[in-house]
N, C-alpha and C positions, 0 to 999 in steps of 0.2 A: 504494500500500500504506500502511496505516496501521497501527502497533503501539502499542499503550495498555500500558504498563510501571507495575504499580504494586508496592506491597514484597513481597508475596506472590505476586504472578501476573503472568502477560504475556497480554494477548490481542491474537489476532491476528486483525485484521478485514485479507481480502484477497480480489484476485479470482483466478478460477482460475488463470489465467495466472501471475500474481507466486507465489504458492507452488511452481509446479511450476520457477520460473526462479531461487526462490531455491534450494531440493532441487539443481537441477542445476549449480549454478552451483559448488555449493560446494567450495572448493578443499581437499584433505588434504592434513595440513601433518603426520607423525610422530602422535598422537594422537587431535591436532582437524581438524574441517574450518575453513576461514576464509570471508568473506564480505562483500560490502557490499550496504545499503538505501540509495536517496536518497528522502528524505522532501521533501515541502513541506510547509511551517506558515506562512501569513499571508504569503505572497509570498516567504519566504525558502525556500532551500535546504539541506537539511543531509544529512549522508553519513554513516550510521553504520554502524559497521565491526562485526563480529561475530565470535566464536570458537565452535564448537559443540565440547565436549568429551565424549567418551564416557567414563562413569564406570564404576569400578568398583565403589565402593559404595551403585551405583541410586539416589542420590538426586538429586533437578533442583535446581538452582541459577539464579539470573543475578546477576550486579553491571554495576552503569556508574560507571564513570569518567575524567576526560575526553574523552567523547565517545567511548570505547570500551563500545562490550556485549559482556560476556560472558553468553554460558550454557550452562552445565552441564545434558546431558542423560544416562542412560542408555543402553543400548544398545536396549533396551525402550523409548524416550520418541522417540528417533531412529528407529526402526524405526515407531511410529505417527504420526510424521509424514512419513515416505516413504509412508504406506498412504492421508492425509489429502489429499496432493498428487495419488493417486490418486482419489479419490471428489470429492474437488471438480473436477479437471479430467473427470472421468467426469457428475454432474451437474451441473456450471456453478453453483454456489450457494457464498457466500463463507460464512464463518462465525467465531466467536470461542472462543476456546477457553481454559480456567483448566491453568495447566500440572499445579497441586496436583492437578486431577483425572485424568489419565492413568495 
């Protein structure tokens, strides 16, 4: 899996399988669900941890800092990426996605 995090957007280039394993993996913790990625970049390994929050006032978010990601989704932004996990593991095609736009 690979996620391209810039100030404004996250994309998420994955294949079918890592989305439907991150969706299922994801632990509820009172609010959020929680999560981990292991990434590779250039032979090293790194483990980035994740908070998915459902908001109430519907807007998406993400911050990083040390080595923690957060992101702030809706309940609506949450909900089309449970539907995403579906249709990618329904047609096998990975794809990237700007969160602004959902």
């Amino acid at each position: 899996m690979n996620l391209e995090i810039r100030r404004d957007s996250m994309y998420w280039h994955v294949k079918r399988n890592d989305l439907k394993e991150i969706i299922s993996s994801l632990q509820r913790e009172g609010n959020y669900w929680e999560g981990q990625v292991f990434l590779t970049k250039r032979k090293k390994e790194y483990k980035l941890s994740f908070r998915v929050f459902l908001n109430s006032n519907d807007e998406d978010e993400f911050d990083i800092a040390d080595g923690q990601f957060t992101l702030s989704i809706s309940d609506d932004t949450f909900s089309l990426l449970e539907e995403y996990s579906v249709i990618v593991g329904k047609y096998c095609t990975p794809f990237s996605h700007e969160l602004n736009d959902l």
